[in-house]
C-alpha positions in Angstrom: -9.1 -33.2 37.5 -12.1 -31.5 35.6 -11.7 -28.5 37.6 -8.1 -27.8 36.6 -8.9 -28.7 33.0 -12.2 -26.4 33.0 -9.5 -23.7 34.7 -6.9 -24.2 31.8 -9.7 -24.0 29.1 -10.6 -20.5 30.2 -7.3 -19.5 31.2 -6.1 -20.1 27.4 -9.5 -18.7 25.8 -8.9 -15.4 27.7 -5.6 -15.8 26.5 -6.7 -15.9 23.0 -9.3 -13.3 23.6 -6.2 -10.6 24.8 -4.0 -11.4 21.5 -6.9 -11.1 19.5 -7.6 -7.4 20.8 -4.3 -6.7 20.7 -3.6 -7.7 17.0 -6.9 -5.8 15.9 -5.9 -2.5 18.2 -2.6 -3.1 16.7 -3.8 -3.4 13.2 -6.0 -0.3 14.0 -3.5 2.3 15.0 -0.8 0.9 12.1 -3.6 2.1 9.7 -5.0 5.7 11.2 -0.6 6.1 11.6 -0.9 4.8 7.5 -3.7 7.5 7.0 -2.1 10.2 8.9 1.7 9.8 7.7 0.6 9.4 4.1 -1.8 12.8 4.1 1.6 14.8 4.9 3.3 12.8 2.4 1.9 12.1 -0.3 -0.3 16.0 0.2 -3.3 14.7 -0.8 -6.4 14.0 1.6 -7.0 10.4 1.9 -10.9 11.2 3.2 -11.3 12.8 0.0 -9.6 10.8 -2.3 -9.4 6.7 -3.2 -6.3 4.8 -3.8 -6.1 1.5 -5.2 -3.2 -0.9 -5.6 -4.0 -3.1 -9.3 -1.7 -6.0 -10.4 -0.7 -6.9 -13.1 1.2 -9.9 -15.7 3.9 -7.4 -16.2 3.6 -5.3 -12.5 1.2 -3.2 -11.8 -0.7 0.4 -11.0 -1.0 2.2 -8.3 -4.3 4.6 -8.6 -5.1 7.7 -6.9 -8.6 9.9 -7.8 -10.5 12.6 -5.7 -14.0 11.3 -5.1 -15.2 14.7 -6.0 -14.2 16.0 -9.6 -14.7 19.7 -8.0 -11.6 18.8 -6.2 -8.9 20.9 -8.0 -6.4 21.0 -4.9 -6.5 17.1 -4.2 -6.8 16.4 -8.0 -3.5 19.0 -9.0 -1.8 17.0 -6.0 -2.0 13.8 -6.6 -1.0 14.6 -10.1 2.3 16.1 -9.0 3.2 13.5 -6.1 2.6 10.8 -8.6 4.9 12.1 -11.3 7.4 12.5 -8.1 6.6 9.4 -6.9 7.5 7.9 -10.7 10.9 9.3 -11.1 11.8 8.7 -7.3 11.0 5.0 -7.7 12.5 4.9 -11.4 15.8 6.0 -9.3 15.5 3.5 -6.5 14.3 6.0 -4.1 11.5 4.2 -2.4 11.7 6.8 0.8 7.8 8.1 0.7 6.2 4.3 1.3 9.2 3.9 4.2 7.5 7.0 5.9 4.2 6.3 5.5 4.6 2.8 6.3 6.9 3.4 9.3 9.0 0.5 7.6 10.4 -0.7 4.3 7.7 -2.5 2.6 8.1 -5.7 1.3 9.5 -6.0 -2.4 11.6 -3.0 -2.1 15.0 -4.2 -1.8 14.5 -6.3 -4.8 12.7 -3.4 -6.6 16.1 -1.4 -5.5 18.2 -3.9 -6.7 16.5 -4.2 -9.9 16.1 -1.1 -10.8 16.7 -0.8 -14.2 14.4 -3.7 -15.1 11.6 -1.6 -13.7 9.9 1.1 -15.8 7.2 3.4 -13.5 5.4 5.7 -15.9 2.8 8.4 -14.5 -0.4 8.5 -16.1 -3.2 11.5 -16.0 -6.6 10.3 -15.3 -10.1 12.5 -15.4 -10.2 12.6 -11.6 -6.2 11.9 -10.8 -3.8 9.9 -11.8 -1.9 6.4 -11.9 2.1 5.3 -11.7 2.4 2.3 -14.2 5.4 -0.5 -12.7 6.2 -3.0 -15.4 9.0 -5.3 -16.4 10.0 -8.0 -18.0 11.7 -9.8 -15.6 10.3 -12.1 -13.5 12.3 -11.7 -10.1 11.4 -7.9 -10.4 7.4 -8.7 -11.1 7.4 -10.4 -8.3 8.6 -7.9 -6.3 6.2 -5.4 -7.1 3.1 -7.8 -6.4 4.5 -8.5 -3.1 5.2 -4.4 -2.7 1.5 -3.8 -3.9 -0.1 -6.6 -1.9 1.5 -5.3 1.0 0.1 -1.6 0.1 -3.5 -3.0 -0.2 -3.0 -4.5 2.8 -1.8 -1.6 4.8 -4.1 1.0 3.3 -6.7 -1.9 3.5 -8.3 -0.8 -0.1 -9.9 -3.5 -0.4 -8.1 -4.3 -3.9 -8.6 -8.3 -4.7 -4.7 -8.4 -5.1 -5.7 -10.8 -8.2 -3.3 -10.4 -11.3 -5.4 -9.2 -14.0 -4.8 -7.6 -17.4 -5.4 -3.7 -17.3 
C-alpha cells in the first residue's frame, strides 16, 4: 500500500513538473512571437526602445521611448505608428494588437462596441511618444484596463497595472 502511494506521489509530481515546463516554454515563445510580430508592426525596435502600458481613473496610456535619444529612426517611428495607432483605434480598428498578439486581446470587443465613448489622443514625448484612451463611461474604462493589463502582460513590462492618476 505504501509503495503504490509513494508510486502515485511521483507519478503526479512529474506530472506537475511537465505542465509546469510546458506553460513556462509556452509563455516563452508567446512573448519572443510578441517581440518579433510587433517589431514588423509597430516598425520600431523593441531592443531599443521601452513600452509601458499606464492605467488610469479615466483609461489609460500606452508609452513608447527609444532608450537612446540619438535614436532618430526608432524615435520618428514610434511617433508615426502612434498617431496611426490613435486614429485606427478612435475608428474601432484594433487590427495591429490582433497581429502582434496572434489573438484579439481582451477588452476589444467592448472597446469596439464603445467606440465613440473612447477618445485616444497621440502625445509627443522628448524620447517618443504616448496614445492617451479615456472616457467617461464606466463599461468602456473597464475595457481598456483589461486591454492594457493584458498588454503588460504579454509584453511582460513589468507595469504595476495599478490605476493611478497621470
Amino acid at each position: 500500500m505504501k509503495l503504490s502511494k509513494l508510486v502515485l506521489t511521483a507519478v503526479v509530481l512529474a506530472l506537475f513538473s511537465c505542465a509546469a515546463a510546458f506553460a513556462q516554454s509556452h509563455d516563452h515563445a508567446q512573448h519572443a512571437g510578441v517581440n518579433e510580430r510587433g517589431d514588423k508592426v509597430m516598425g520600431f525596435s523593441h531592443e531599443k526602445t521601452t513600452h509601458h502600458f499606464l492605467l488610469t481613473t479615466d483609461g489609460g496610456l500606452i508609452v513608447a521611448e527609444v532608450k537612446d535619444k540619438t535614436d532618430a529612426a526608432n524615435l520618428e517611428q514610434i511617433r508615426t505608428h502612434f498617431k496611426h495607432i490613435a486614429q485606427k483605434f478612435a475608428a474601432g480598428d484594433f487590427t495591429a494588437p490582433m497581429l502582434i498578439h496572434d489573438k484579439v486581446p481582451p477588452g476589444v470587443p467592448v472597446m469596439k462596441q464603445l467606440k465613440a465613448e473612447i477618445k485616444y489622443q497621440f502625445e509627443q514625448t522628448e524620447l517618443g511618444g504616448k496614445v492617451r484612451i479615456n472616457s467617461t463611461n464606466a463599461k468602456a474604462i473597464a475595457a481598456i484596463h483589461e486591454f492594457l493589463r493584458f498588454q503588460i502582460s504579454d509584453h511582460q513590462t513589468g507595469d504595476s497595472g495599478k490605476i493611478e492618476k497621470h
